[in-house]
N, C-alpha and C positions, 0 to 999 in steps of 0.2 A: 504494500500500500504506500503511494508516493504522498511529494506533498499536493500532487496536481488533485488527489482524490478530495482533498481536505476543505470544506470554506466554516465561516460561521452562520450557525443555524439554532436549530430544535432539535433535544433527543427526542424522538417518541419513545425511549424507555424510562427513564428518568425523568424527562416533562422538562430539566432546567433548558433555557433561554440563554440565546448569546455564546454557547459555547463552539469550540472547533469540533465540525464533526464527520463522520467518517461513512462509507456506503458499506451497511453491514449483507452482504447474502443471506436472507433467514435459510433457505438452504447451501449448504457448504457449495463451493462451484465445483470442488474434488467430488462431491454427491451426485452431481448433474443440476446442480443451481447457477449453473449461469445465464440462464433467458428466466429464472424465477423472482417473485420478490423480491427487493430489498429494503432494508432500514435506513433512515437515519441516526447515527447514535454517538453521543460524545464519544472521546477518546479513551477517558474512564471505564465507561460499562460496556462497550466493546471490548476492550482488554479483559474484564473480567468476564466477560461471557466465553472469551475462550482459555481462559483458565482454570475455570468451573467446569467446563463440559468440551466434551469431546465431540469429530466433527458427526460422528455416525448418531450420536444424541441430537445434536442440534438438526440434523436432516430428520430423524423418524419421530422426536416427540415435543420438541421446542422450535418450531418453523415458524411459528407466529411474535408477535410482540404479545399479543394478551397471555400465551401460553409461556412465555420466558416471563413476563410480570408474576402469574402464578406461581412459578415454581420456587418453593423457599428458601434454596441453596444460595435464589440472587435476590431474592424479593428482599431481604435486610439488608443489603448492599444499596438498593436503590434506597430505600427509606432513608438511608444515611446520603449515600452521593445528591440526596434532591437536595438539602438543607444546606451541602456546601456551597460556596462562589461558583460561578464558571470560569473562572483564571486558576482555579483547583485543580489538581494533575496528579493525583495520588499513586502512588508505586503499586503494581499490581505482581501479585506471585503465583503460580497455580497451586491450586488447593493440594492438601497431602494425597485426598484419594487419587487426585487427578495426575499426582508424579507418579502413584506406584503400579499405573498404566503403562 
């Protein structure tokens, strides 16, 4: 992902305003998501969406924005990234389950 993909916008997962944000594939394009949906979503909860989940997860049970809001693995991450700034850029790590993949 360059910086050509990047402008300032709207997450639709997070809902914060004004941040840089980035063209998420709700299906992975390694899946056959590349003529499918996409998101917009800061820099933040894109990072963490793929370090929570892996790409065969995100293709067969999280392809939507209401179904990644849903699921609780991220759903306290956003509770929390909504409240920060948008000049907020938090360090992201993938989860333990997700290293011993």
């Amino acid at each position: 992902m360059g910086k050509k993909d990047r402008h300032v916008g709207w997450c639709e997962l997070c809902e914060r305003e004004d941040v840089e944000i980035t063209v998420h594939h709700l299906t992975p394009k390694e899946m056959g998501g590349t003529f499918e949906p996409t998101a917009n979503l800061c820099i933040p909860c894109h990072k963490q969406i793929h370090a929570l989940y892996t790409n065969a997860e995100l293709a067969v049970r999280l392809n939507t924005i209401a179904l990644l809001r849903d699921d609780p693995q991220i759903h306290s991450f956003i509770k929390w990234i909504h409240k920060q700034p948008s000049s907020r850029v938090p360090k992201i790590k993938k989860s333990n389950e997700r290293k011993k993949r």
